[in-house]
KOLTORZA-476279 format. One record per residue: y, x, z of N, C-alpha, C in turn. Coordinates in nm, 3 decimals. Example, Ala and Ser with C-alpha at 12.3 -4.5 7.8 and 13.67 -1.06 7.14 Angstrom:
BEGIN
> -0.569_1.319_0.780_-0.450_1.230_0.780_-0.330_1.320_0.780
> -0.225_1.285_0.708_-0.106_1.367_0.714_0.003_1.290_0.787
END
This chain:
BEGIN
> -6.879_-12.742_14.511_-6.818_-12.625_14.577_-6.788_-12.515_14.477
> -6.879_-12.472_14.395_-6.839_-12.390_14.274_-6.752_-12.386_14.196
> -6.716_-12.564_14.199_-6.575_-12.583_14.057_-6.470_-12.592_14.158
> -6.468_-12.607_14.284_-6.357_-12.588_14.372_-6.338_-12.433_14.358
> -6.458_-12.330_14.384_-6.392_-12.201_14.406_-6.338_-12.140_14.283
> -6.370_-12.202_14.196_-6.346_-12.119_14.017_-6.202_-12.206_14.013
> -6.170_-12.313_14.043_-5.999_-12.342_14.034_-5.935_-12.283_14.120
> -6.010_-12.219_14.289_-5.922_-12.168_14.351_-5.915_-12.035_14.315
> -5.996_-11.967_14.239_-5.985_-11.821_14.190_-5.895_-11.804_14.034
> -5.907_-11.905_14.042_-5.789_-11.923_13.894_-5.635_-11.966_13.932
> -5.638_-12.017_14.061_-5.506_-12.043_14.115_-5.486_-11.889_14.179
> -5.528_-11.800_14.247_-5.543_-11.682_14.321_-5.479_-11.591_14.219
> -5.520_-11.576_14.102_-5.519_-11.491_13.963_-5.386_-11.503_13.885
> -5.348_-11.670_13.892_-5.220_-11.697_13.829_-5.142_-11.615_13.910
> -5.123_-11.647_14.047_-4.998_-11.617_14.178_-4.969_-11.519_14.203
> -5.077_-11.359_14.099_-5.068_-11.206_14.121_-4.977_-11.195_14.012
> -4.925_-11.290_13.928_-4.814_-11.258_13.838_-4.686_-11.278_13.888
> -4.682_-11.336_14.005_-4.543_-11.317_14.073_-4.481_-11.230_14.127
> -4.600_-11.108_14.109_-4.540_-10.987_14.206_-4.665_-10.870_14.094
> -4.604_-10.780_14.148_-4.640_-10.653_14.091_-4.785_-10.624_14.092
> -4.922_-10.605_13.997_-4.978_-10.549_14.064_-5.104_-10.474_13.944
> -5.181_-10.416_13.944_-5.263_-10.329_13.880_-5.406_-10.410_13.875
> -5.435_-10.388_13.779_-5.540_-10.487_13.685_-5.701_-10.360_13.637
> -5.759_-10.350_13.704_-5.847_-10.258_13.674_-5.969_-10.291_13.580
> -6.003_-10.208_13.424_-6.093_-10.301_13.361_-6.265_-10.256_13.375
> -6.352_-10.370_13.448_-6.529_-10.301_13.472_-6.580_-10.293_13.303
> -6.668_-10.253_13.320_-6.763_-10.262_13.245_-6.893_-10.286_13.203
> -6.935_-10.312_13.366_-7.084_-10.370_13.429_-7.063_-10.398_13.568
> -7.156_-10.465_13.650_-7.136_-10.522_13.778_-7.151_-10.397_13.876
> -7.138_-10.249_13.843_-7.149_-10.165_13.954_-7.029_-10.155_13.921
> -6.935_-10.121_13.828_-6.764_-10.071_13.809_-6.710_-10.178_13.859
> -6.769_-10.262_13.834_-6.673_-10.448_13.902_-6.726_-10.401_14.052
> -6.807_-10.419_14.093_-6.800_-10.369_14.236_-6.731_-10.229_14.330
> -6.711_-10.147_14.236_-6.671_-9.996_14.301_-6.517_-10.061_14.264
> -6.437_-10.099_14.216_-6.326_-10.173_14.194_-6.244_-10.259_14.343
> -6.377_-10.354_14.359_-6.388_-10.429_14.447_-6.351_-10.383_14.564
> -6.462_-10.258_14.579_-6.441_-10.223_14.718_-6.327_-10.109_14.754
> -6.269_-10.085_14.596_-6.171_-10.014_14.646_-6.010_-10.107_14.702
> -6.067_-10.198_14.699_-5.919_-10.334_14.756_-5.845_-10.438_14.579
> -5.895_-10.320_14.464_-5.823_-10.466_14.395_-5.862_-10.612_14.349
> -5.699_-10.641_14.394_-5.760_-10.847_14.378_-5.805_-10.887_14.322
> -5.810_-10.847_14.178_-5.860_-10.886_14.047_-5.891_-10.828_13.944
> -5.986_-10.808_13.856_-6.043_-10.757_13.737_-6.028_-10.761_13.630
> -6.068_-10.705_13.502_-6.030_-10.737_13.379_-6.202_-10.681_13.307
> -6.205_-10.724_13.231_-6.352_-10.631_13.124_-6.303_-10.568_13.038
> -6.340_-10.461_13.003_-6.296_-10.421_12.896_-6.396_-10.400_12.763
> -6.323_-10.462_12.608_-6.443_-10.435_12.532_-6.497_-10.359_12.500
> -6.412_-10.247_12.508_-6.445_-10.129_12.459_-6.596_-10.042_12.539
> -6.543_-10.077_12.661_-6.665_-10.015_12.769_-6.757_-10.078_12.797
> -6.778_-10.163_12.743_-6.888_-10.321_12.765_-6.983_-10.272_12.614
> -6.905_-10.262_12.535_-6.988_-10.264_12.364_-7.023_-10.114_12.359
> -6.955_-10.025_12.449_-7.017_-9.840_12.428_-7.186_-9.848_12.506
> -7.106_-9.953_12.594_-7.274_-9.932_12.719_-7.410_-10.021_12.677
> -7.405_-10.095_12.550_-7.449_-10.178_12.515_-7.475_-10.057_12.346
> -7.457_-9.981_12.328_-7.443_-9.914_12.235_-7.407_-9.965_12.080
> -7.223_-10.008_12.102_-7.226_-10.086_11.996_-7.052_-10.025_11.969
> -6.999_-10.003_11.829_-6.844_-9.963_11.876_-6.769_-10.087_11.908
> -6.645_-10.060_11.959_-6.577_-10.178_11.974_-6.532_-10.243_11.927
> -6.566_-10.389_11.877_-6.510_-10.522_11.809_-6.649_-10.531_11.742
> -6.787_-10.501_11.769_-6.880_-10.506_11.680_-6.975_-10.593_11.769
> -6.999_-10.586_11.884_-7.070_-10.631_11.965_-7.094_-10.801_11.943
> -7.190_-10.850_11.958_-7.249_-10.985_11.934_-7.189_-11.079_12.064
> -7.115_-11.139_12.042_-7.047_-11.217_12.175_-7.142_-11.279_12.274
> -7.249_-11.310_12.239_-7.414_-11.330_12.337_-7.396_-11.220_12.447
> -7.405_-11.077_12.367_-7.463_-10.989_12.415_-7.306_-10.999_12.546
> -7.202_-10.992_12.503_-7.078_-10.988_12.559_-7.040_-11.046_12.694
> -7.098_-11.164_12.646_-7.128_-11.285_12.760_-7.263_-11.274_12.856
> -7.319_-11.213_12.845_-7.417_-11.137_12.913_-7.305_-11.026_13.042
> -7.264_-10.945_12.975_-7.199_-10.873_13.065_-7.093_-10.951_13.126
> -7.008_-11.019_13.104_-6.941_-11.072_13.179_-7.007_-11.159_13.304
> -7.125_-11.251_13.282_-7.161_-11.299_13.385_-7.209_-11.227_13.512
> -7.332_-11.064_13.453_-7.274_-10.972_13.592_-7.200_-10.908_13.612
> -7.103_-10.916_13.564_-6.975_-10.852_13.608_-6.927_-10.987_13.710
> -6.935_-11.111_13.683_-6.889_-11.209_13.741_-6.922_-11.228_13.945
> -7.062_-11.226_13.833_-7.161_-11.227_13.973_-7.167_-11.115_14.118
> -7.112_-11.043_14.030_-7.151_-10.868_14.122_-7.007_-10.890_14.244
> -6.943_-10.955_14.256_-6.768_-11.003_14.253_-6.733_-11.112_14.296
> -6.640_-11.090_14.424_-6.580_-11.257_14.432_-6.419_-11.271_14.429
> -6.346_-11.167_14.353_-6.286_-11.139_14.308_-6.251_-11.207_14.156
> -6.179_-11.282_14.119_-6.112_-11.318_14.006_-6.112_-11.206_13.910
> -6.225_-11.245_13.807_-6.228_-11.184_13.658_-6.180_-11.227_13.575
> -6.102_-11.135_13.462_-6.044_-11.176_13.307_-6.087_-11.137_13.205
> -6.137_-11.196_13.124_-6.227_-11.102_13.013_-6.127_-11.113_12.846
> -6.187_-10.972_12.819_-6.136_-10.947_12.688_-6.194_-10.987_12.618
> -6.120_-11.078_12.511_-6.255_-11.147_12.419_-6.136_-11.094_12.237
> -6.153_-11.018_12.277_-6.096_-10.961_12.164_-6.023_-11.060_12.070
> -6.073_-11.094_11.935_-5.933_-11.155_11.838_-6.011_-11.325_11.887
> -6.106_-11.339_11.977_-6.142_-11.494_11.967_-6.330_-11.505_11.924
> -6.329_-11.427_11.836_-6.443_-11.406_11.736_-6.427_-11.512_11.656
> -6.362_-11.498_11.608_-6.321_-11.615_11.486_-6.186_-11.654_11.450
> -6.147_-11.691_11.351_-6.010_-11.716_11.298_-5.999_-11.878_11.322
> -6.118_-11.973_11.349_-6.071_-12.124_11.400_-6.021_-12.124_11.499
> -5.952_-12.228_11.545_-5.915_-12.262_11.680_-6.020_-12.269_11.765
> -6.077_-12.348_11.646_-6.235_-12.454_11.764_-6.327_-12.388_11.763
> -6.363_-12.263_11.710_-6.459_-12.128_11.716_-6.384_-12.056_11.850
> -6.285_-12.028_11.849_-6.237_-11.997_11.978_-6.195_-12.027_12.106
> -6.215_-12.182_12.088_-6.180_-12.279_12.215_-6.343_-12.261_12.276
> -6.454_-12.265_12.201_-6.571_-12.263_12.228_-6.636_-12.152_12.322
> -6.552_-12.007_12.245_-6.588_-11.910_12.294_-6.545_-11.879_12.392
> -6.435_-11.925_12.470_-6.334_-11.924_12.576_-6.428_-12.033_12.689
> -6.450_-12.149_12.612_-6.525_-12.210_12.723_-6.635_-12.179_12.789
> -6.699_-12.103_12.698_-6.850_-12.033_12.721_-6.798_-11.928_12.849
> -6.690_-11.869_12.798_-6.631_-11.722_12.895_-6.606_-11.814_13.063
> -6.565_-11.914_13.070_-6.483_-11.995_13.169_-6.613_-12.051_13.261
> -6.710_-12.092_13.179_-6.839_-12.151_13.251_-6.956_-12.027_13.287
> -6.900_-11.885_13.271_-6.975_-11.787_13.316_-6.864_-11.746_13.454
> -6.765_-11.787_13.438_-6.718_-11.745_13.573_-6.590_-11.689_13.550
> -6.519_-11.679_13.450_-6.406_-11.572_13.455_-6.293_-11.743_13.475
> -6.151_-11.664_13.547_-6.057_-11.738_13.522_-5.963_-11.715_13.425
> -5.952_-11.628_13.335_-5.884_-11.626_13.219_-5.913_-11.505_13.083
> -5.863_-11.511_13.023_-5.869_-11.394_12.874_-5.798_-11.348_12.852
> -5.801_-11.214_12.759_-5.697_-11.145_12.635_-5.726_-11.222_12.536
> -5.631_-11.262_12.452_-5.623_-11.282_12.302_-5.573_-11.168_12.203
> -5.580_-11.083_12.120_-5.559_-10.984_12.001_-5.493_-11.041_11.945
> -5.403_-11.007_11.867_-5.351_-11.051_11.732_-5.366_-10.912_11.620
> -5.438_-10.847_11.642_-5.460_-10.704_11.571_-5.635_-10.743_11.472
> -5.622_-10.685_11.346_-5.728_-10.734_11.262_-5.789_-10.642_11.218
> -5.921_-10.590_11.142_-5.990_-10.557_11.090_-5.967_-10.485_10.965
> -5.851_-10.533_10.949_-5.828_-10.527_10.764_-5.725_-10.455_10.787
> -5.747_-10.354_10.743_-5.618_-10.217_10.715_-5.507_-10.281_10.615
> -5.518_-10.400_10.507_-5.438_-10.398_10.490_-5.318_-10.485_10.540
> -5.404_-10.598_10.632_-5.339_-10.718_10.715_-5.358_-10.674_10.873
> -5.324_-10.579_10.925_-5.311_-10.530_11.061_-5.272_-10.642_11.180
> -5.218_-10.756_11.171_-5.176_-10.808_11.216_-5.194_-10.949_11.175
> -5.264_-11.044_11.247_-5.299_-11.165_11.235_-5.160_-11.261_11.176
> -5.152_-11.367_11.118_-5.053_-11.413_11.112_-4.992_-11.499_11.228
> -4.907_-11.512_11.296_-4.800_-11.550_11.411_-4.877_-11.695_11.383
> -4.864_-11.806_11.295_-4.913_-11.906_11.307_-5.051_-11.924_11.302
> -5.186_-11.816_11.301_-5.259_-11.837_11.330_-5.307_-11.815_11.476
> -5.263_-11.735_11.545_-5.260_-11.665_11.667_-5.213_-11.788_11.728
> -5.094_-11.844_11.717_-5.052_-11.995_11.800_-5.150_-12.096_11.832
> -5.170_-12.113_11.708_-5.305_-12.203_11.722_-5.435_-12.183_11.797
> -5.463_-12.039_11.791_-5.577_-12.014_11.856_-5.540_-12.055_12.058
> -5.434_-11.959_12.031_-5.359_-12.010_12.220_-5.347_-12.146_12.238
> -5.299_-12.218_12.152_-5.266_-12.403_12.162_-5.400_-12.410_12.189
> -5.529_-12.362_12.118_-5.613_-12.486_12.168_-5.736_-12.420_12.299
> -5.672_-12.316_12.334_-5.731_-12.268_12.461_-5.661_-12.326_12.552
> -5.522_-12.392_12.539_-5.445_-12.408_12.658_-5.496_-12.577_12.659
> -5.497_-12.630_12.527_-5.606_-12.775_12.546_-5.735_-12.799_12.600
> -5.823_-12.662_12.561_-5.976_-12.652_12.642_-5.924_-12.657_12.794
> -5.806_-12.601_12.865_-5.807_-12.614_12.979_-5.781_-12.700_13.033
> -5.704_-12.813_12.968_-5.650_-12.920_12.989_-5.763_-13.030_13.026
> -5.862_-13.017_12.913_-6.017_-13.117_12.933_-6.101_-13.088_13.004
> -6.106_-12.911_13.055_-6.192_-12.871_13.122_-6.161_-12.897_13.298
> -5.988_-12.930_13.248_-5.964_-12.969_13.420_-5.953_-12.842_13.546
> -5.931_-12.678_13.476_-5.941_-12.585_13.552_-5.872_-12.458_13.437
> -5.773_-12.415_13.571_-5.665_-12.334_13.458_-5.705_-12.221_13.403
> -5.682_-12.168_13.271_-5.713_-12.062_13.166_-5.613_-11.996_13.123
> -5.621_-11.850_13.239_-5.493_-11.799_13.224_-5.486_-11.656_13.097
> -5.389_-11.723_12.987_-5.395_-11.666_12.899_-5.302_-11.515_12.893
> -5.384_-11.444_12.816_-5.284_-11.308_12.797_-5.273_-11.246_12.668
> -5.167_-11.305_12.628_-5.152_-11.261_12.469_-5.120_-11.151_12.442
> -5.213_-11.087_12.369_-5.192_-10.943_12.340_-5.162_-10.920_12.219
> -5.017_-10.864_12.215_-4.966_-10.820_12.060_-4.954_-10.669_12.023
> -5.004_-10.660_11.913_-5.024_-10.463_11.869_-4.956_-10.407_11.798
> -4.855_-10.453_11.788_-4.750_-10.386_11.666_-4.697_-10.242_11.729
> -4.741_-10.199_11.839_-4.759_-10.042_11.887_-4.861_-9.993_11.825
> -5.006_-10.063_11.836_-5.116_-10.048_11.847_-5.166_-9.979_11.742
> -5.132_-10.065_11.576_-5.139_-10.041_11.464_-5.103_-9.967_11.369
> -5.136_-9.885_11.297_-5.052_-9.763_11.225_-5.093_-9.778_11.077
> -4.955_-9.817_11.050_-4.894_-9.816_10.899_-4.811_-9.668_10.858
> -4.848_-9.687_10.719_-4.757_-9.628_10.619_-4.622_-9.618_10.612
> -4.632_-9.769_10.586_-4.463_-9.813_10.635_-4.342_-9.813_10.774
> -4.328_-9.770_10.764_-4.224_-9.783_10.927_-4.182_-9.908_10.947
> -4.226_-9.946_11.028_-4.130_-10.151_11.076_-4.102_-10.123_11.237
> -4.047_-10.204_11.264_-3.947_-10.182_11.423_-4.025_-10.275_11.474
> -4.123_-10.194_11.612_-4.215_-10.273_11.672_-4.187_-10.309_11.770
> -4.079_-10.247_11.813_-4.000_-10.367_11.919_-3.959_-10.505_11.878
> -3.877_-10.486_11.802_-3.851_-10.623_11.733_-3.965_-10.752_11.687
> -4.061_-10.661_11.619_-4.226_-10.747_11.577_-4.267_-10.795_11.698
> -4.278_-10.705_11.824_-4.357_-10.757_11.965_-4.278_-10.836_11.994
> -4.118_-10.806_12.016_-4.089_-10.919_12.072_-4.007_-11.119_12.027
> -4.063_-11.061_11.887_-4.107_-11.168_11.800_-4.237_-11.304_11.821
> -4.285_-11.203_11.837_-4.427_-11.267_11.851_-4.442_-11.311_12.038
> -4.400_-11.216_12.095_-4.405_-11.244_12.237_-4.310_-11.420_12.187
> -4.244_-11.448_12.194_-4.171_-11.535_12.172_-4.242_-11.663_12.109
> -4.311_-11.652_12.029_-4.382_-11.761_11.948_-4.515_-11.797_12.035
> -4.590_-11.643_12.112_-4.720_-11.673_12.184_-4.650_-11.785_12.304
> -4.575_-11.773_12.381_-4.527_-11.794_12.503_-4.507_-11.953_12.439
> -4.445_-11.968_12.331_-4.450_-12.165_12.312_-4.537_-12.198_12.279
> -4.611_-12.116_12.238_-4.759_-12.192_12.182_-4.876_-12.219_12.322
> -4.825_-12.149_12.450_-4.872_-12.185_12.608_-4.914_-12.067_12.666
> -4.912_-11.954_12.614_-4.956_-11.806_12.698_-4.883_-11.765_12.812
> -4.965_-11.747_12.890_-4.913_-11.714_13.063_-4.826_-11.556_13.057
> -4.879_-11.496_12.982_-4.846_-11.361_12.981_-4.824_-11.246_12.841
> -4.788_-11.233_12.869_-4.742_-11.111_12.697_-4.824_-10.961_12.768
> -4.904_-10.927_12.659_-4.978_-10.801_12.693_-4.962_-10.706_12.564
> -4.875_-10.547_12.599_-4.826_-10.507_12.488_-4.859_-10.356_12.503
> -4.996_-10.323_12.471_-5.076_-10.194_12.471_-4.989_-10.129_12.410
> -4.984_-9.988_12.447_-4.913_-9.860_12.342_-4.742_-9.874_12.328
> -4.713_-9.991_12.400_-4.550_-9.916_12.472_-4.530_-9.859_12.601
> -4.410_-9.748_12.577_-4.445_-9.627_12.654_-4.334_-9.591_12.700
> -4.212_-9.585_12.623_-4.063_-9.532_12.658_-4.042_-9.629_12.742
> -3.940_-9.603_12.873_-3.834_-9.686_12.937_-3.793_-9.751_12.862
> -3.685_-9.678_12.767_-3.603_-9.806_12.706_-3.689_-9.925_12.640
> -3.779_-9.870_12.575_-3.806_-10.004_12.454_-3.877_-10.092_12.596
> -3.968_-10.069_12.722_-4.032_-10.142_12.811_-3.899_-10.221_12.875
> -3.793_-10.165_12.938_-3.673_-10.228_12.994_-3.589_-10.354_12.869
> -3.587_-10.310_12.746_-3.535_-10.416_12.614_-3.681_-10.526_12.628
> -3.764_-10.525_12.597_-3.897_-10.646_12.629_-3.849_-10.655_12.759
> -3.837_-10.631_12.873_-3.848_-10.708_13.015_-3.692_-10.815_12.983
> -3.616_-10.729_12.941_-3.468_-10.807_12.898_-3.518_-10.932_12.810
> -3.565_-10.947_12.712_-3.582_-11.055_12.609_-3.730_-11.134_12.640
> -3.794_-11.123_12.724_-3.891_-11.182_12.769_-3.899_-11.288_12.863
> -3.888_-11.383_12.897_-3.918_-11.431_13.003_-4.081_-11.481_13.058
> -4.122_-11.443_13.165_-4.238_-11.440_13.224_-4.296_-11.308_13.235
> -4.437_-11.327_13.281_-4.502_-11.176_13.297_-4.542_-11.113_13.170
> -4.534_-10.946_13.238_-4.561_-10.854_13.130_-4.643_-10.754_13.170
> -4.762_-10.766_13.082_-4.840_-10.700_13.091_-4.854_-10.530_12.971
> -4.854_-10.418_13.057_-4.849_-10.313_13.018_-5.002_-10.203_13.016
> -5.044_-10.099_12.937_-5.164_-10.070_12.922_-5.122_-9.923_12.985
> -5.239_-9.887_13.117_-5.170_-9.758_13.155_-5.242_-9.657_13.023
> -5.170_-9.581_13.013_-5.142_-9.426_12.928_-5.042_-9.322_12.954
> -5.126_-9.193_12.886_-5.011_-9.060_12.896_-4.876_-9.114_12.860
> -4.740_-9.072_12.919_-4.610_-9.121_12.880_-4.589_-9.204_12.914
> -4.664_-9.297_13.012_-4.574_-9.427_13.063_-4.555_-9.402_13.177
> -4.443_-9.483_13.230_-4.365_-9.459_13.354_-4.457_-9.493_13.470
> -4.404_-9.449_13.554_-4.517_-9.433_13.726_-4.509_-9.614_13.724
> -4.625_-9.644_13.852_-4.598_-9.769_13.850_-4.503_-9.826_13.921
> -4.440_-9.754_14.001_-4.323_-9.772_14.089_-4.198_-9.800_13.952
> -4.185_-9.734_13.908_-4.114_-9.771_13.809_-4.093_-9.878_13.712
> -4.217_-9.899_13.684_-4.272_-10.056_13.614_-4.231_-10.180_13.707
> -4.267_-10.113_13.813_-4.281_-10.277_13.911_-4.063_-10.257_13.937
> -4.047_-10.183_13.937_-3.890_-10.162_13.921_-3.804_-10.257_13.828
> -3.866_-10.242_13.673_-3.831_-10.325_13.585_-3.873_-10.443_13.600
> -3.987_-10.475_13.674_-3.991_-10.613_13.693_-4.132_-10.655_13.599
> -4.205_-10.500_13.546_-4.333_-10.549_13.513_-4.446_-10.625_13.615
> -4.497_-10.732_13.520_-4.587_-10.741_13.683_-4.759_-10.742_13.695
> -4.746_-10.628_13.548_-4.917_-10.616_13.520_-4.987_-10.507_13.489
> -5.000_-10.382_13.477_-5.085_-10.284_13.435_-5.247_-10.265_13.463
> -5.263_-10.306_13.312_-5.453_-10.322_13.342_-5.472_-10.137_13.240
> -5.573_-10.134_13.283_-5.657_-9.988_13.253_-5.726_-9.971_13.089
> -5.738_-10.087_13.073_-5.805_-10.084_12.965_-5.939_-9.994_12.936
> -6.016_-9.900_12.853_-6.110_-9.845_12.841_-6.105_-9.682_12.968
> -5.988_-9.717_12.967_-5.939_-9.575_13.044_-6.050_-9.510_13.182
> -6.121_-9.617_13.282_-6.182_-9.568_13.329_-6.293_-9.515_13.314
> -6.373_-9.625_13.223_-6.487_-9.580_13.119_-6.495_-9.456_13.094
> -6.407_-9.422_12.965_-6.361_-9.270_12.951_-6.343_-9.180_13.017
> -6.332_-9.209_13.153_-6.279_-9.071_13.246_-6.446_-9.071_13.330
> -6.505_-9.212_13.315_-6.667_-9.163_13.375_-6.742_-9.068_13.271
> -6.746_-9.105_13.152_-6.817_-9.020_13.048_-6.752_-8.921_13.047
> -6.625_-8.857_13.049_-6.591_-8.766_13.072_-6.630_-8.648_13.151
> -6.664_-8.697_13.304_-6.691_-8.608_13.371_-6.884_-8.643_13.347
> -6.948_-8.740_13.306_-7.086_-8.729_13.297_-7.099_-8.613_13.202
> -6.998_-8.562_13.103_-7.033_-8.445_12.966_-7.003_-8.361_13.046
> -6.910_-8.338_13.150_-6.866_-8.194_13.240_-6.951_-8.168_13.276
> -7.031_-8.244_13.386_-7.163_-8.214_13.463_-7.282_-8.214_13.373
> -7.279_-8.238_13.265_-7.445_-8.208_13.162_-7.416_-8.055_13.100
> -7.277_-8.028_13.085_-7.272_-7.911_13.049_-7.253_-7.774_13.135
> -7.211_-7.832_13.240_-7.208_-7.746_13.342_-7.371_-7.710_13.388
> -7.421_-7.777_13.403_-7.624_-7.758_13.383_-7.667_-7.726_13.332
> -7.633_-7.732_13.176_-7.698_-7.626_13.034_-7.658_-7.522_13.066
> -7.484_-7.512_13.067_-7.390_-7.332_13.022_-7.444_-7.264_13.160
> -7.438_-7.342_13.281_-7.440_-7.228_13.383_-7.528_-7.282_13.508
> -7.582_-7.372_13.488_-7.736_-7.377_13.593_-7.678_-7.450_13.728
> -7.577_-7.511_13.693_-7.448_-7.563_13.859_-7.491_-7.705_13.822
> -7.505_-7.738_13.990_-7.542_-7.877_14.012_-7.435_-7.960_14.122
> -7.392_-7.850_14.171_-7.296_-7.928_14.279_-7.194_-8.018_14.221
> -7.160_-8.028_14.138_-7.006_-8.150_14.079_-7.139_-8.294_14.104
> -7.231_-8.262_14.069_-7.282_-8.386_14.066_-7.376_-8.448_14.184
> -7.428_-8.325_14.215_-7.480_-8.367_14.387_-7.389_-8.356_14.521
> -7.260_-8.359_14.479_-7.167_-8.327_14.573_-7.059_-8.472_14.544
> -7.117_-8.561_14.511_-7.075_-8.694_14.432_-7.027_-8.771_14.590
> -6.952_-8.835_14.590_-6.887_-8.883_14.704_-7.007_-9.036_14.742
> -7.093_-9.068_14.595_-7.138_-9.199_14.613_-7.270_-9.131_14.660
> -7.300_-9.127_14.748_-7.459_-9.155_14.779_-7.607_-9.233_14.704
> -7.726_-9.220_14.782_-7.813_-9.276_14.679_-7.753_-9.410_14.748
> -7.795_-9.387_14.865_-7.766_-9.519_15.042_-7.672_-9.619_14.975
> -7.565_-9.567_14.916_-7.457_-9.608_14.861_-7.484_-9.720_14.744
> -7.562_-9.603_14.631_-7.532_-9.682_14.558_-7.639_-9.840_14.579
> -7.760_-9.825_14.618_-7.826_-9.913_14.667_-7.721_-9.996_14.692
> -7.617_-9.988_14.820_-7.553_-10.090_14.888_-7.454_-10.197_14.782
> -7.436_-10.142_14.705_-7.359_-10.139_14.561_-7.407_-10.314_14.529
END
């Protein structure tokens, strides 16, 4: 019954790329649940908010520890999860077919893949290594007998050089090479203008996944062009710590408790959680 519901939550997950819809990322099994109950179909993790809460920066975190959070995030949820597994954790194929399988047998129905690197001076993975890594996730799914829906994420927004290069052209380069190598989806953080989002929806075929931020178009607008993905990325994370520093400082500077006992979640609540 389990490997029936994990193919039918992986069939559920594929079929939200046919139509428009918003991708929200947890960070532990109470954000995967407050998610939940606010109606969306499906989830995402994010690394960034997974490795802060774990007190680690992001891309540093021990993939153990990683895979830890994803399973309650899994668990907390009957909702179709996607986890960010950043560049793979490894430059093999078969280091990353591994790590994908590990992600797949905790419960998620698909991943991000990175092509963004470590090395300031190689920002950008090479196109034929990135293929390979997708070829042999799209083979782990093939043996594993249950679909692994991939989301290739390219950063040539993301990354900041010296040099000026045309990152439209680079993304949709690479969008092009991920998509034969078997990726379900192109995921392209840090584009923002209409035009350059409307030129990718033009030269793309399949879904496109967009990262909400300041300067990007409403989602009515997105789903206009025919995007059919906006996940959150660290963004909610950030806006909880955000207001947790409002309300610690609002208690030091001026002795006010109401922002935080005037909290819409209850204790009752969160128990129910």
């Amino acid at each position: 019954m389990e490997r029936t519901q994990s193919i039918q939550k992986a069939i559920d997950f594929e079929k939200l790329h046919s139509n428009f819809f918003i991708l929200p990322n947890a960070w532990d099994a109470a954000s995967a649940k407050i998610f939940e109950q606010c109606g969306f179909k499906a989830l995402g993790t994010t690394s960034a908010g997974i490795a802060a809460s774990y007190g680690y920066a992001d891309r540093s975190m021990p993939f153990d520890t990683m895979l830890d959070a994803v399973r309650n995030i899994v668990h907390a949820v009957d909702i179709p999860v996607t986890v960010d597994i950043e560049d793979g954790y490894g430059e093999k194929p078969e280091d990353v077919a591994e790590v994908v399988k590990k992600v797949i047998a905790a419960g998620a129905v698909g991943i991000n893949l990175e092509d963004s690197t470590m090395d300031p001076q190689k920002p950008l993975q090479d196109i034929s290594i990135q293929q390979k890594k997708i070829d042999a996730i799209r083979e782990l799914g093939k043996r594993l007998g249950i679909p692994v829906f991939i989301n290739a994420r390219t950063d040539p927004y993301w990354i900041k050089l010296e040099t000026p290069f045309n990152k439209l052209a680079e993304t949709i380069k690479r969008a092009h090479a991920y998509q034969e190598a078997g990726a379900d989806c192109i995921f392209v953080p840090g584009i923002k203008t209409f035009t350059d989002i409307r030129t990718l929806r033009q030269e793309i075929n399949g879904p496109i996944n967009v990262l909400a931020a300041p300067g990007l178009p409403s989602a009515h607008e997105l789903e206009a062009l025919g995007i059919q993905r906006i996940s959150t990325g660290s963004g909610p994370y950030r806006a909880v710590f955000s207001f947790l520093q409002s309300i610690g400082q609002e208690m030091l500077e001026r002795g006010i408790f109401e922002p935080m006992s005037t909290s819409k979640i209850t204790y009752d609540d969160l128990l129910r959680l």
